[in-house]
Every structure is written in structure tokens, then in C-alpha cells.
N, C-alpha and C positions, 0 to 999 in steps of 0.2 A: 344716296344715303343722306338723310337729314343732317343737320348739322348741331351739335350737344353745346344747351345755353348755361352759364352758369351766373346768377345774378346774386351778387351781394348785397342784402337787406340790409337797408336801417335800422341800425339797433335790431340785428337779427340773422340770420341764419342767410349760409351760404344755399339757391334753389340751384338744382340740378334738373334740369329739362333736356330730355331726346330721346328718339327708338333704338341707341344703342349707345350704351353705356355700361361701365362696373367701374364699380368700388370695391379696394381690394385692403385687408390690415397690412403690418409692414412686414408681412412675411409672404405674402400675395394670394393668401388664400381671398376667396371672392363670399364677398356680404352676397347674401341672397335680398334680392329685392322683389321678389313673390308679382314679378311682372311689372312692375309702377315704371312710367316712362317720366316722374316728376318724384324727388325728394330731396329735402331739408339737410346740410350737416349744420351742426351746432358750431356756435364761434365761440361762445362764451364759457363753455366748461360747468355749464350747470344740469346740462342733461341727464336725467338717470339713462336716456338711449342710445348714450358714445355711442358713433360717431354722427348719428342722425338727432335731428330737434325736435325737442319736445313742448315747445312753449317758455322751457322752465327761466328765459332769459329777460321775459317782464316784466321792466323796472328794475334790473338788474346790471344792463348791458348798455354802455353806448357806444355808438360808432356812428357817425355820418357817413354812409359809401359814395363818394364823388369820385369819377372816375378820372382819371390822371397818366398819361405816356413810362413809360420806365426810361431807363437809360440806354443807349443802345448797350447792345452785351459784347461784353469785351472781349477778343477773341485770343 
């Protein structure tokens, strides 16, 4: 099984890359994603495509995505 990439853009949208993946709303029914092994969610809340991106974020959105350890998690 491949492994599901997920890259945080600059100033832009979270990509979702792999041959097995879903996205689901928070009741878990499942977005249909019409076979795509690659899709966009929106960061910024200006999509008219909740939850996927539509462009609608430039010049509107910044974020620098530099990637960064977490804490360990506290048990």
C-alpha cells in the first residue's frame, strides 16, 4: 500500500496525495472524490468548495509552511 502524502502550501491549501484515501464530514458520511488520488482542502475559509480549494485564497491568505517537531504527547 502506498503511503498518503499530505503537503501544506504557502499561503494555500492543504494537498492530499495517495491511492487510498477518504474524507469524511463530521458525521462520517464520505465526500465522494470521483476517483482523484490528488486533492486541495481549503485553509483559509474563502472557498465556495468547503472543504476542498478553489483558488479562492489569492492574496487573501498567508501562512509560511516550515515544518517543525511537536511535543512529545503526554500520556
Amino acid at each position: 500500500m502506498s503511503k498518503t502524502k499530505i503537503t501544506v502550501n504557502n499561503n494555500g491549501s492543504l494537498r492530499i496525495e495517495g491511492e487510498d484515501f477518504e474524507i469524511v464530514d463530521k458525521d462520517g458520511n464520505v465526500y465522494g472524490l470521483g476517483g482523484r488520488t490528488l486533492v486541495s482542502i481549503c485553509r483559509c475559509g474563502l472557498s465556495k468548495n468547503k472543504p476542498f480549494c478553489d483558488g479562492s485564497h489569492k492574496g487573501h491568505f498567508e501562512h509560511n509552511a516550515e515544518a517543525f517537531d511537536l511535543p512529545p504527547r503526554k500520556v
